[in-house]
PyMOL CGO cylinders between C-alpha atoms (Angstrom):
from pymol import cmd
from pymol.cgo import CYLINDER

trace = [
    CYLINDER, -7.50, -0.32, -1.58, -3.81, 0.01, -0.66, 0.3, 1, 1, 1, 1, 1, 1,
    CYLINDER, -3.81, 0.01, -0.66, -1.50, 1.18, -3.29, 0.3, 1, 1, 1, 1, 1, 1,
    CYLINDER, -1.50, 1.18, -3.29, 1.16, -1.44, -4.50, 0.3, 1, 1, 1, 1, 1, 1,
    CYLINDER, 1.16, -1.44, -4.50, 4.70, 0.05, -4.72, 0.3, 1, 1, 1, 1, 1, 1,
    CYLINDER, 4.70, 0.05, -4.72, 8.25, -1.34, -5.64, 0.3, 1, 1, 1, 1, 1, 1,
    CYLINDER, 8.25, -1.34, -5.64, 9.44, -0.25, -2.59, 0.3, 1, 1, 1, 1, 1, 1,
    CYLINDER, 9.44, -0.25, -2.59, 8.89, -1.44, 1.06, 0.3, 1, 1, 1, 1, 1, 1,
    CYLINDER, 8.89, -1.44, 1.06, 7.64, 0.51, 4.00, 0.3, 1, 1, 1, 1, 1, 1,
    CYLINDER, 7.64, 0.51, 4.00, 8.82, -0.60, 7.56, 0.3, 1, 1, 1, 1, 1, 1,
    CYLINDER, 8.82, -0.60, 7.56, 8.08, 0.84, 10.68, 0.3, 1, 1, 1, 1, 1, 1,
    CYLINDER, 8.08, 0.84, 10.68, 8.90, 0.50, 14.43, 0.3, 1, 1, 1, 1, 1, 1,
    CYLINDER, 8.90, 0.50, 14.43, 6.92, 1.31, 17.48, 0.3, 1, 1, 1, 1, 1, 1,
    CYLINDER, 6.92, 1.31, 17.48, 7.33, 0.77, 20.89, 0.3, 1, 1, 1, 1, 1, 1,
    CYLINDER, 7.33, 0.77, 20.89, 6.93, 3.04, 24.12, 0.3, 1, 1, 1, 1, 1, 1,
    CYLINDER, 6.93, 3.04, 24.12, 9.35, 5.58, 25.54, 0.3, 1, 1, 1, 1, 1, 1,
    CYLINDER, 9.35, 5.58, 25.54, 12.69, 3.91, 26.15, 0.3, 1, 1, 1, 1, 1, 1,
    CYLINDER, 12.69, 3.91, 26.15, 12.21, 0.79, 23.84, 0.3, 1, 1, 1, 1, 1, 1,
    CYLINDER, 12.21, 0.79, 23.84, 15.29, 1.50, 21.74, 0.3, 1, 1, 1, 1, 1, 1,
    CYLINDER, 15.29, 1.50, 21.74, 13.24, 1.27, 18.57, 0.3, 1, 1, 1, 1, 1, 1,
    CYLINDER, 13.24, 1.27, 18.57, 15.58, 4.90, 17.28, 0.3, 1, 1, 1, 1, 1, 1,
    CYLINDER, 15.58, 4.90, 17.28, 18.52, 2.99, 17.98, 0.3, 1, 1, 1, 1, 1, 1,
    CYLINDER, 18.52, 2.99, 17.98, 17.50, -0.41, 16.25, 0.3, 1, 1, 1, 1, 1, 1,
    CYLINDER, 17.50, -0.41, 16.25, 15.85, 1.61, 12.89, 0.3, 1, 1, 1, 1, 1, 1,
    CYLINDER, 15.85, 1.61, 12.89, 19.22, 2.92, 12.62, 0.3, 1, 1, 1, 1, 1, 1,
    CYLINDER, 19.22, 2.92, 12.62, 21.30, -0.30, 12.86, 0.3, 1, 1, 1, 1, 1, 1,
    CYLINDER, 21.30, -0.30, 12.86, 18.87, -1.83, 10.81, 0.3, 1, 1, 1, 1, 1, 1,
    CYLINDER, 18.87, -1.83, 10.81, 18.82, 1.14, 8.03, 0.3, 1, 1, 1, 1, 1, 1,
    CYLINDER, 18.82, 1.14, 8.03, 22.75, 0.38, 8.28, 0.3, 1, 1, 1, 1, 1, 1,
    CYLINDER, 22.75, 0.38, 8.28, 22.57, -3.03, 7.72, 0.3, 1, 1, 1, 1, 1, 1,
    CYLINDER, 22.57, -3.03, 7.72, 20.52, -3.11, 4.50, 0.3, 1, 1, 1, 1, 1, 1,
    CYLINDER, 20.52, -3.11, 4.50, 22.88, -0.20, 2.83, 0.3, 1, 1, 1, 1, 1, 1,
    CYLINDER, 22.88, -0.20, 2.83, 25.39, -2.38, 3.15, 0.3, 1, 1, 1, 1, 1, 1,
    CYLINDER, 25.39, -2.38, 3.15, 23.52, -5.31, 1.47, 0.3, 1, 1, 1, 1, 1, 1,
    CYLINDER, 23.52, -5.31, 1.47, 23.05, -2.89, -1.13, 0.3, 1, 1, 1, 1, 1, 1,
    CYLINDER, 23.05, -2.89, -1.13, 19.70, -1.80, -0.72, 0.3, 1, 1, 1, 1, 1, 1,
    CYLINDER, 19.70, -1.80, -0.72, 18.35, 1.99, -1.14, 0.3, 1, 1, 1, 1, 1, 1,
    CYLINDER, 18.35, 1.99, -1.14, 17.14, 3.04, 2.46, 0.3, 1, 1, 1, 1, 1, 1,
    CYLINDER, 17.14, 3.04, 2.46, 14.94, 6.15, 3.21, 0.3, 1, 1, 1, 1, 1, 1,
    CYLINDER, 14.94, 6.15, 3.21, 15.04, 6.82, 7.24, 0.3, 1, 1, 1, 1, 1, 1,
    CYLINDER, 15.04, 6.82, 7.24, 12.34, 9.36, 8.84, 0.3, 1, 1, 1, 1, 1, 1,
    CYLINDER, 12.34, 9.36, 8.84, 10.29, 9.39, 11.88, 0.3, 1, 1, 1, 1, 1, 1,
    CYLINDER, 10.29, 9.39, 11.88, 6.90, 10.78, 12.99, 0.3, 1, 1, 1, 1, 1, 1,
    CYLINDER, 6.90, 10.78, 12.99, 6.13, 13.43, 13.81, 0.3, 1, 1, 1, 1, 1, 1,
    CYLINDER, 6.13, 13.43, 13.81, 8.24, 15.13, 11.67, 0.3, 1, 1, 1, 1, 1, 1,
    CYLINDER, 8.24, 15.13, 11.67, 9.99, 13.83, 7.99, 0.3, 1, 1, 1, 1, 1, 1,
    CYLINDER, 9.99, 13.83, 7.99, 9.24, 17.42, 6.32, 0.3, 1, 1, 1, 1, 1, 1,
    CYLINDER, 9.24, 17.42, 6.32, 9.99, 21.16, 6.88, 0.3, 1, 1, 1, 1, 1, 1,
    CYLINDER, 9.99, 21.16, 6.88, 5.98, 21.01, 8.01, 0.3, 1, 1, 1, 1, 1, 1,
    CYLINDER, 5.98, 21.01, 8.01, 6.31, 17.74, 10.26, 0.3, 1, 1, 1, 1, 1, 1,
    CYLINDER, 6.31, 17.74, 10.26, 9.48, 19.22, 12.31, 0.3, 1, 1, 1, 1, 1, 1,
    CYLINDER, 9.48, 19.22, 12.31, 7.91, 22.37, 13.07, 0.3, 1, 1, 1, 1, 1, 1,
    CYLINDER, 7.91, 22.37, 13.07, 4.88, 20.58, 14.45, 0.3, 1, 1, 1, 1, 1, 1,
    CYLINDER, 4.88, 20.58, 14.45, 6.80, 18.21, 16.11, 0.3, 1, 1, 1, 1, 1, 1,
    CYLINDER, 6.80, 18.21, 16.11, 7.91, 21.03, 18.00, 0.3, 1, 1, 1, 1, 1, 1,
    CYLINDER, 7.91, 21.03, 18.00, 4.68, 22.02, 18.85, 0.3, 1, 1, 1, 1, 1, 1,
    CYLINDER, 4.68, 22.02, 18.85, 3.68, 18.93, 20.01, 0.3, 1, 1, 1, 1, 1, 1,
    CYLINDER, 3.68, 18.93, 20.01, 6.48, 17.37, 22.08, 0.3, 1, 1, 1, 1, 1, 1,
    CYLINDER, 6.48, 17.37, 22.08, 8.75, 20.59, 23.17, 0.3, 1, 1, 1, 1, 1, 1,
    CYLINDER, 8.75, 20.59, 23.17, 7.95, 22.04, 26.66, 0.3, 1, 1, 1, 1, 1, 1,
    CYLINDER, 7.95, 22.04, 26.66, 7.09, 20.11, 29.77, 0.3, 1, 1, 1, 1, 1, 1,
    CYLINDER, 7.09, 20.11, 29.77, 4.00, 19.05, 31.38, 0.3, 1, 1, 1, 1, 1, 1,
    CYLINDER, 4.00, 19.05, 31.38, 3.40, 22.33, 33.22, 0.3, 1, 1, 1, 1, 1, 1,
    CYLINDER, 3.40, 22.33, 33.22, 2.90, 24.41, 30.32, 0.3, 1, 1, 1, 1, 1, 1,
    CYLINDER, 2.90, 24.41, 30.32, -0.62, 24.71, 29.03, 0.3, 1, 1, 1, 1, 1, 1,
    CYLINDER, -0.62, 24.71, 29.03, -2.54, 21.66, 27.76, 0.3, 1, 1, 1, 1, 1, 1,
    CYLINDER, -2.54, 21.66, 27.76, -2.59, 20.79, 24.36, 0.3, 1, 1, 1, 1, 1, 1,
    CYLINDER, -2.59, 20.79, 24.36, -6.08, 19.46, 23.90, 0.3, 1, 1, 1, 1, 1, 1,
    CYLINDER, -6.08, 19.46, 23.90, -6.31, 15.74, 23.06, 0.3, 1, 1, 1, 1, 1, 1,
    CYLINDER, -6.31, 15.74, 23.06, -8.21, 16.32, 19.65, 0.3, 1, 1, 1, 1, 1, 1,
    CYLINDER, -8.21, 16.32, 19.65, -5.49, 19.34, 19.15, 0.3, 1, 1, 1, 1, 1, 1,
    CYLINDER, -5.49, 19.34, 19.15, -2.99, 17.30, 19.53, 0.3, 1, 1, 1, 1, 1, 1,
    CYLINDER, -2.99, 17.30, 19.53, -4.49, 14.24, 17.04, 0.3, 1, 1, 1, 1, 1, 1,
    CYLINDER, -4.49, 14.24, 17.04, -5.05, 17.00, 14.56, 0.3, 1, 1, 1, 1, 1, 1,
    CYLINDER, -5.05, 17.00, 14.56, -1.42, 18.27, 14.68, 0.3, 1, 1, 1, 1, 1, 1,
    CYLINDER, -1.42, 18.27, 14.68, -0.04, 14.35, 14.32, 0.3, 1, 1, 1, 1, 1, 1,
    CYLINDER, -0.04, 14.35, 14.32, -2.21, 13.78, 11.74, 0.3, 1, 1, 1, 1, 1, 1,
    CYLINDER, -2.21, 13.78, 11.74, -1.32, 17.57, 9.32, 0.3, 1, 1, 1, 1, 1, 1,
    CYLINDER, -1.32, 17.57, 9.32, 2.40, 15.90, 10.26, 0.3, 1, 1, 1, 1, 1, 1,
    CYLINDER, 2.40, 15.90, 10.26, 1.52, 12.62, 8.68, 0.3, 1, 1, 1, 1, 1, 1,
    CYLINDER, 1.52, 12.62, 8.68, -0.22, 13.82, 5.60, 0.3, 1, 1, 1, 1, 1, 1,
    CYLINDER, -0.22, 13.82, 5.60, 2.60, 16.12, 4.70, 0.3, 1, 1, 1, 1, 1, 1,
    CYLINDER, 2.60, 16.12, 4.70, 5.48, 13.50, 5.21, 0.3, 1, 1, 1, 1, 1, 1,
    CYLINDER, 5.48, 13.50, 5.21, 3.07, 10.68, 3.18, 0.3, 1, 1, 1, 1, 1, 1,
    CYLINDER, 3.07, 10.68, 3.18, 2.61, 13.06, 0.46, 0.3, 1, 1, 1, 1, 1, 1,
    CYLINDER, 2.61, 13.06, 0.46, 6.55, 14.69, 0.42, 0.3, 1, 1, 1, 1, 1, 1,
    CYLINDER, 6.55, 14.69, 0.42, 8.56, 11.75, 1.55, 0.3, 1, 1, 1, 1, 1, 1,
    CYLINDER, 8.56, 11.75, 1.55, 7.15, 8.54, 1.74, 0.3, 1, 1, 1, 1, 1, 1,
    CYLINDER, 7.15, 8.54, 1.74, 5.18, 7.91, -1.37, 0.3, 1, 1, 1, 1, 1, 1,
    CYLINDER, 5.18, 7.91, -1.37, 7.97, 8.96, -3.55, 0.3, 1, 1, 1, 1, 1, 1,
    CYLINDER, 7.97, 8.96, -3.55, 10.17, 7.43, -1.73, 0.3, 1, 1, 1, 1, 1, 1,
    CYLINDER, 10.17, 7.43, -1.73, 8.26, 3.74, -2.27, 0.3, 1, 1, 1, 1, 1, 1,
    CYLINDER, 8.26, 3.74, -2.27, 7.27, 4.57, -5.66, 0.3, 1, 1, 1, 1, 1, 1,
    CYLINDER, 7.27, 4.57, -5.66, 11.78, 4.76, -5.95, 0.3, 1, 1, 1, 1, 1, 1,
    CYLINDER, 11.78, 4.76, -5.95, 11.58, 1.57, -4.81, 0.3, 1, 1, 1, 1, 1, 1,
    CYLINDER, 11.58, 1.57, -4.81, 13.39, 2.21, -1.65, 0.3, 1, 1, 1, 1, 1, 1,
    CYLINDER, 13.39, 2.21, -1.65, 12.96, 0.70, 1.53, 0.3, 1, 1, 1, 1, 1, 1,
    CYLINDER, 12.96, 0.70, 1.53, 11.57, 3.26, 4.40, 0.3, 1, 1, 1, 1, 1, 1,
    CYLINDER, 11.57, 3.26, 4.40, 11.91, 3.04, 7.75, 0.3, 1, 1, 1, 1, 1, 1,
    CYLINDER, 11.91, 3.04, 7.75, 9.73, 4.83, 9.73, 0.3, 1, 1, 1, 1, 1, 1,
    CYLINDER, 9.73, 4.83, 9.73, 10.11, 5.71, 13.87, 0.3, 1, 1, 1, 1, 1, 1,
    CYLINDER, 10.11, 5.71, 13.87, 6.26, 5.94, 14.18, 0.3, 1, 1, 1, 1, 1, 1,
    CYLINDER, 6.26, 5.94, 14.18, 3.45, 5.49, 12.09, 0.3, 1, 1, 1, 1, 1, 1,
    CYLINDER, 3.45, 5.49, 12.09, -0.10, 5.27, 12.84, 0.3, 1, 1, 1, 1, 1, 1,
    CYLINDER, -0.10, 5.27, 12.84, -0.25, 2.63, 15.48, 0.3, 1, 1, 1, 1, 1, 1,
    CYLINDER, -0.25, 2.63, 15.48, 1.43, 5.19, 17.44, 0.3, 1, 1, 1, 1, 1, 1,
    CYLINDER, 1.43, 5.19, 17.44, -1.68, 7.48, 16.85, 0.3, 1, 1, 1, 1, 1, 1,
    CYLINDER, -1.68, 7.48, 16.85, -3.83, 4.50, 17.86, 0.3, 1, 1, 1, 1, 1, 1,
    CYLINDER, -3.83, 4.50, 17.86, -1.76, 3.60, 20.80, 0.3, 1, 1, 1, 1, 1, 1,
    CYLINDER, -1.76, 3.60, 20.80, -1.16, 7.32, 22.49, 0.3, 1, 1, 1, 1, 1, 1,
    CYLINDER, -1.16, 7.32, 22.49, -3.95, 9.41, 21.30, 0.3, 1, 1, 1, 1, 1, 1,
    CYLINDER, -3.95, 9.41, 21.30, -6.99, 6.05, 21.28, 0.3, 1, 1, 1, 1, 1, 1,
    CYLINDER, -6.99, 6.05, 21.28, -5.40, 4.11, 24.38, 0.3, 1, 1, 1, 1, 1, 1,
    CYLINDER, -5.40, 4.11, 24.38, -3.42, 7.28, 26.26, 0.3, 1, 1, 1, 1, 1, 1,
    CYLINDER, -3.42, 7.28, 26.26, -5.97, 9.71, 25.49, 0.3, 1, 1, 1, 1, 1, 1,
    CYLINDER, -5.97, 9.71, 25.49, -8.94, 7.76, 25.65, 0.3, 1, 1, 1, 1, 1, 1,
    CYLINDER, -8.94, 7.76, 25.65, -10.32, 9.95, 21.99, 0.3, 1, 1, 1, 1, 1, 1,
    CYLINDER, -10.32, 9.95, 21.99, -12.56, 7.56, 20.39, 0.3, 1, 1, 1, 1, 1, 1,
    CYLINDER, -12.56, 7.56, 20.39, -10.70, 4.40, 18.12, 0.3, 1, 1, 1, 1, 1, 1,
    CYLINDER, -10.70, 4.40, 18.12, -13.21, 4.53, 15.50, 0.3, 1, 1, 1, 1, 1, 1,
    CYLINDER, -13.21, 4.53, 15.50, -12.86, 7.82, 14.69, 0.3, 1, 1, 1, 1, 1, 1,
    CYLINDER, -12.86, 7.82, 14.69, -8.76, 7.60, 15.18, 0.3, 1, 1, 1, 1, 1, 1,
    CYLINDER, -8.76, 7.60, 15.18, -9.32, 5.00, 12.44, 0.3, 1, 1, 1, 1, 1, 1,
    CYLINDER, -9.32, 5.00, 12.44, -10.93, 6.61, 9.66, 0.3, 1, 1, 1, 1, 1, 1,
    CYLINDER, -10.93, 6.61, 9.66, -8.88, 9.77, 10.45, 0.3, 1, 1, 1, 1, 1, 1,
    CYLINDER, -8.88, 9.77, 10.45, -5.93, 8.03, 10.27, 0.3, 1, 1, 1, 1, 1, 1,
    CYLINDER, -5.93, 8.03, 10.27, -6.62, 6.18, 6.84, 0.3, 1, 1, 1, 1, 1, 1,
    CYLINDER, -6.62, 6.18, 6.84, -7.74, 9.64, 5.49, 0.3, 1, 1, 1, 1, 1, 1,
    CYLINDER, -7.74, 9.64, 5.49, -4.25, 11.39, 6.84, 0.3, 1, 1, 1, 1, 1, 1,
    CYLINDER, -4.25, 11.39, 6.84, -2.24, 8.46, 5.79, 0.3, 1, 1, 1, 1, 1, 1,
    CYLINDER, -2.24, 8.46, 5.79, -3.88, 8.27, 2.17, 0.3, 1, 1, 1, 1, 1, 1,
    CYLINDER, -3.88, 8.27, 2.17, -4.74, 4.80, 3.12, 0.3, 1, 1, 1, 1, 1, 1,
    CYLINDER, -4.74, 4.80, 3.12, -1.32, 3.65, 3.77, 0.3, 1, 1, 1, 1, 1, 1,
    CYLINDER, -1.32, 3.65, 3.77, -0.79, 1.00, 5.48, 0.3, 1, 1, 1, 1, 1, 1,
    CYLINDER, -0.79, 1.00, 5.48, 3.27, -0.39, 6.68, 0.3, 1, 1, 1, 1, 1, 1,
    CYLINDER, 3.27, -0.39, 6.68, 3.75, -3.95, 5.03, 0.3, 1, 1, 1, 1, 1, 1,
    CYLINDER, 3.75, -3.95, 5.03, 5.76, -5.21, 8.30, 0.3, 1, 1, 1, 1, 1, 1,
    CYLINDER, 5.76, -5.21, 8.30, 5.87, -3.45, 12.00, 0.3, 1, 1, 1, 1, 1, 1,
    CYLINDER, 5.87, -3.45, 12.00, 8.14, -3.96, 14.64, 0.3, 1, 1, 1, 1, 1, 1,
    CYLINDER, 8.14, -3.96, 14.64, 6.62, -3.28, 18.20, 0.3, 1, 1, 1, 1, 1, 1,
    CYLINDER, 6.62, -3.28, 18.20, 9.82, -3.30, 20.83, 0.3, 1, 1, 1, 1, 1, 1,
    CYLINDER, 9.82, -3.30, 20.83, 8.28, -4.52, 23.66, 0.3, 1, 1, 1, 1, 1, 1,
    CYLINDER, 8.28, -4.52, 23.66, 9.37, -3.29, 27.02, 0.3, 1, 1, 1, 1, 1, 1,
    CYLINDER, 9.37, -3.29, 27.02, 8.16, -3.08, 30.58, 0.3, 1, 1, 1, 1, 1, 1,
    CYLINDER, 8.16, -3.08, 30.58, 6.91, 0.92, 30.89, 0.3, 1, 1, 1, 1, 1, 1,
    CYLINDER, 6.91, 0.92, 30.89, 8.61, 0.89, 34.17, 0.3, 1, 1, 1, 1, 1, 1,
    CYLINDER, 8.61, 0.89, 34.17, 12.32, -0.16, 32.36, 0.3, 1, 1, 1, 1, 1, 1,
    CYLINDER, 12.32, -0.16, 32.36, 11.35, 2.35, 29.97, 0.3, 1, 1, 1, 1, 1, 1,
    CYLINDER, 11.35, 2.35, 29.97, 10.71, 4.87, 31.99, 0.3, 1, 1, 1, 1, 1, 1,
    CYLINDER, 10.71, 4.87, 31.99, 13.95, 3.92, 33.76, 0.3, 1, 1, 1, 1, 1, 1,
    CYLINDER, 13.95, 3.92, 33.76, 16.09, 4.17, 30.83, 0.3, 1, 1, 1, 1, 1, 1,
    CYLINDER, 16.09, 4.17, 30.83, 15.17, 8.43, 30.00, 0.3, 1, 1, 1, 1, 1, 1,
    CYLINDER, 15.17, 8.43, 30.00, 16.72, 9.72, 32.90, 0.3, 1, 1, 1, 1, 1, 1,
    CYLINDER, 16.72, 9.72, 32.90, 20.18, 8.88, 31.11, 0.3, 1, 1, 1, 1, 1, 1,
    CYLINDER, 20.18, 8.88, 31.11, 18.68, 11.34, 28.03, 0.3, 1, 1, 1, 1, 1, 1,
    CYLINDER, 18.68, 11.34, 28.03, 19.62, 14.88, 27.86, 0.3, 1, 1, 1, 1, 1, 1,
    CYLINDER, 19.62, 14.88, 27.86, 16.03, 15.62, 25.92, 0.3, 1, 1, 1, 1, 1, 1,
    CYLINDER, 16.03, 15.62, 25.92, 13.14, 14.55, 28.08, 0.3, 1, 1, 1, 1, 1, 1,
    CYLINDER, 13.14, 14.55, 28.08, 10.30, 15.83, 26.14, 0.3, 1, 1, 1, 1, 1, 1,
    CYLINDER, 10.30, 15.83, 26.14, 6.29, 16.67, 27.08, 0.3, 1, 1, 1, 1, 1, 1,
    CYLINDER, 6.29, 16.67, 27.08, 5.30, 12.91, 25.85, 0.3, 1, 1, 1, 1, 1, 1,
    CYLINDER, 5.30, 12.91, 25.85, 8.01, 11.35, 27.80, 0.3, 1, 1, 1, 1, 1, 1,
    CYLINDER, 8.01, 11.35, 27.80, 7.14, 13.09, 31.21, 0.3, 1, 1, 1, 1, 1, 1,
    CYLINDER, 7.14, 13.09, 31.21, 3.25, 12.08, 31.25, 0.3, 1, 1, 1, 1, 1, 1,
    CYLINDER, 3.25, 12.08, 31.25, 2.05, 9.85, 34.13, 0.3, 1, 1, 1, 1, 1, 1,
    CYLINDER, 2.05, 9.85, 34.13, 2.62, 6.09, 34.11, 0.3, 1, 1, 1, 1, 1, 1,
    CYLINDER, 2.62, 6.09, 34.11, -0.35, 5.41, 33.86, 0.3, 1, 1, 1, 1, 1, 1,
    CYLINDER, -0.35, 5.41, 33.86, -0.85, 7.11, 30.62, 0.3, 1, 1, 1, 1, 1, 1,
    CYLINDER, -0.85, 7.11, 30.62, 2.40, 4.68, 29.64, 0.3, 1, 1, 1, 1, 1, 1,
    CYLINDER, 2.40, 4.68, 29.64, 1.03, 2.09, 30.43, 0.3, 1, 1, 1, 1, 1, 1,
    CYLINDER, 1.03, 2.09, 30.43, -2.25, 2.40, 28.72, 0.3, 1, 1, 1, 1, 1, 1,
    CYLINDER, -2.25, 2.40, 28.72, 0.03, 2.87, 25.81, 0.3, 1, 1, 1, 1, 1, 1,
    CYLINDER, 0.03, 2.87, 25.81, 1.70, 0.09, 25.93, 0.3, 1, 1, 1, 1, 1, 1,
    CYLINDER, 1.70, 0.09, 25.93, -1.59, -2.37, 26.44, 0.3, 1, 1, 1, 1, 1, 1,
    CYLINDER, -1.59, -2.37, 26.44, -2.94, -0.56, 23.37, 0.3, 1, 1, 1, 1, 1, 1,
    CYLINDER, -2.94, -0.56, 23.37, 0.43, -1.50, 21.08, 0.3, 1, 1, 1, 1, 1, 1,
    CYLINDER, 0.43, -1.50, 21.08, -0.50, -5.00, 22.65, 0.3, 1, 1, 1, 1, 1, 1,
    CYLINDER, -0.50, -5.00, 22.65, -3.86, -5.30, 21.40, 0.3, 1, 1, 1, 1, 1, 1,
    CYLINDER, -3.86, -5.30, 21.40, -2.72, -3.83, 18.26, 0.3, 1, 1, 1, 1, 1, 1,
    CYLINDER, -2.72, -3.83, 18.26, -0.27, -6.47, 17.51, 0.3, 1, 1, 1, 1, 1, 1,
    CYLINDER, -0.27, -6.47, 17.51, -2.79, -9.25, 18.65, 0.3, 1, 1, 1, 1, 1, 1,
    CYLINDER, -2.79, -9.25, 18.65, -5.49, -7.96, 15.76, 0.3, 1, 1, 1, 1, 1, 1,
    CYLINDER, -5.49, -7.96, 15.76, -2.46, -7.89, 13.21, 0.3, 1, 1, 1, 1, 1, 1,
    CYLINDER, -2.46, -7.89, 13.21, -0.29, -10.72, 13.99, 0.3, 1, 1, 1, 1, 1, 1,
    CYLINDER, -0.29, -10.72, 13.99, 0.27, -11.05, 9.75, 0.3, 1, 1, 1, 1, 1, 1,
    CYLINDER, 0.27, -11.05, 9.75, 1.95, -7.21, 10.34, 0.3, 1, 1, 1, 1, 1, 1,
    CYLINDER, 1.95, -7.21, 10.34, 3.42, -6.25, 13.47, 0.3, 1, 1, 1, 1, 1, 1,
    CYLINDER, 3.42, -6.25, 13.47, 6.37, -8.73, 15.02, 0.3, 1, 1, 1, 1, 1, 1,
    CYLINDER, 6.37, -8.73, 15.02, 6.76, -8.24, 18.82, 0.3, 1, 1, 1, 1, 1, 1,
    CYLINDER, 6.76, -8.24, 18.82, 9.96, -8.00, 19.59, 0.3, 1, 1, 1, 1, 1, 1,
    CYLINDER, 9.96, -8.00, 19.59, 11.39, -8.43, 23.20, 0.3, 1, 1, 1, 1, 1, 1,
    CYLINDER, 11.39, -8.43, 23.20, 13.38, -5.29, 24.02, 0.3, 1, 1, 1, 1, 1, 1,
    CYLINDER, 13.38, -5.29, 24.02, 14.73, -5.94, 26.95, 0.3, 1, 1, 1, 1, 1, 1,
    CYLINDER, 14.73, -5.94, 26.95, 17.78, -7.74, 25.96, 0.3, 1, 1, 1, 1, 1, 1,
    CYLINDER, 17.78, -7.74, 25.96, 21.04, -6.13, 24.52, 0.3, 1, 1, 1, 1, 1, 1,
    CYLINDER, 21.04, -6.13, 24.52, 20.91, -4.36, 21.73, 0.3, 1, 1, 1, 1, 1, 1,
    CYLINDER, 20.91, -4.36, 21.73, 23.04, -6.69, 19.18, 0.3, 1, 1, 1, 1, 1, 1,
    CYLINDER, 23.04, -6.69, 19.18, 20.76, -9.60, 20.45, 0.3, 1, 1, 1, 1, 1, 1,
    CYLINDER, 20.76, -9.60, 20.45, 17.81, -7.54, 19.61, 0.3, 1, 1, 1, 1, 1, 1,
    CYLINDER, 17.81, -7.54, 19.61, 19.55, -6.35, 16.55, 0.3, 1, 1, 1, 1, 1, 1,
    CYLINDER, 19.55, -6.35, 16.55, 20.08, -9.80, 15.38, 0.3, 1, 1, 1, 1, 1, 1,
    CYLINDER, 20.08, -9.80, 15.38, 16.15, -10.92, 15.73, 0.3, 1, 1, 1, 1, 1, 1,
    CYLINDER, 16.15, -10.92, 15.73, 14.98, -7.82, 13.41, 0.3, 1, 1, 1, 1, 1, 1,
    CYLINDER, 14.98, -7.82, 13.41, 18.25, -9.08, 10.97, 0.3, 1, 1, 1, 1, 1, 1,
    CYLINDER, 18.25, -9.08, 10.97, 16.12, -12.21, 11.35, 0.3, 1, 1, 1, 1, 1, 1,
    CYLINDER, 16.12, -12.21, 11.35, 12.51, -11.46, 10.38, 0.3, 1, 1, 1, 1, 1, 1,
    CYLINDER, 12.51, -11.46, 10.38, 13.76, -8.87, 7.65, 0.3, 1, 1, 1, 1, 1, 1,
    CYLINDER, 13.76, -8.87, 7.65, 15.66, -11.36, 6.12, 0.3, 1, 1, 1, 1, 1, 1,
    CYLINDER, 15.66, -11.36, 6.12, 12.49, -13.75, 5.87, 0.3, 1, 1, 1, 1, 1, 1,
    CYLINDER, 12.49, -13.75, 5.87, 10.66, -10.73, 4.60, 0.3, 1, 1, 1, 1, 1, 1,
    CYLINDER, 10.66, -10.73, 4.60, 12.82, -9.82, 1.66, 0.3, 1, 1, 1, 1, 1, 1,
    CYLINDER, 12.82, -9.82, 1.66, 12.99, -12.83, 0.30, 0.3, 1, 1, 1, 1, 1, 1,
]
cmd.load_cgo(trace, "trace")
């Protein structure tokens, strides 16, 4: 059973390029100036722990040795626990609002869909890591992997993640898809490819209904 707390936690997803960073922020912008107590993190990372392993995990390029898949899970998953446990509970239990750049559809979506580990066990994993946490509402920024893809070659940080194979990407992103068809009550798809005050003004939209 999922803990009830006077906060709220919000997260975004979306593949590589989706601009859900940029819209977090605006968003965590726009509800400190409505008044409202904001926590903003990301996964991996939120703690001392989290950003060392999300240097482990996402700095060097795909030539360097492989990570192994279940590795890797295990090394998103130590992230989460520590950032659930340091930051995000007592955060909620505040009652501030957290937003969150990753959660763990993310895990579902890279390591279940792009790594092909098995979903079931991603599951329960996930729920232990997570302490059963679940986000009350999810944005998935929904973009074409090839626009995605398109829009990192303006970044000066390309990271081991961001250079795997299109086809890995895509996989991704059809797993986010079938994610946010078995939880249409929690995850809002939202169509990225437009500018990014239209976009902007469509999470304004749904967080609005949400709050009240």
């Amino acid at each position: 059973m999922t803990h009830v707390y006077p906060g709220h936690f919000i997260t975004f997803e979306g593949g590589e390029g989706s601009g859900k960073t940029t819209q977090l922020a605006l968003l965590a912008d726009t509800l400190r100036g409505l008044g409202f107590p904001v926590l903003q993190t990301r996964e991996p990372g939120g703690t001392a722990l989290g950003d060392a392993i999300r240097a482990l995990i996402l700095n060097g390029s795909k030539d360097d040795p492989d990570i192994d898949p279940k590795t890797e899970l295990f090394l998103y998953l130590a992230s989460r626990s520590q950032h659930v446990t340091e930051v995000i509970q007592p955060a909620l239990t505040a009652g501030k609002i957290v937003l969150c750049d990753r959660f763990t559809d993310a895990t579902l979506a890279y390591q279940g869909d792009g790594r092909k580990l098995p979903k079931e066990a991603i599951e329960q994993m996930t729920h232990f890591a997570s302490y059963g946490l679940v986000p009350e509402l999810t944005f998935f920024l929904d973009l074409d992997v090839q626009t995605g893809l398109a829009r990192l070659k303006g970044r000066e940080e390309i990271n081991r993640m961001d250079q795997e194979t299109f086809q890995f990407h895509n996989a991704v992103y059809q797993g986010y898809h079938s994610l946010a068809r078995a939880n249409p009550k929690r995850i809002v798809i939202i169509d990225a490819s437009g500018t990014i005050d239209a976009i902007a003004l469509k999470i304004q939209g749904h967080i609005n209904a949400f709050l009240s």
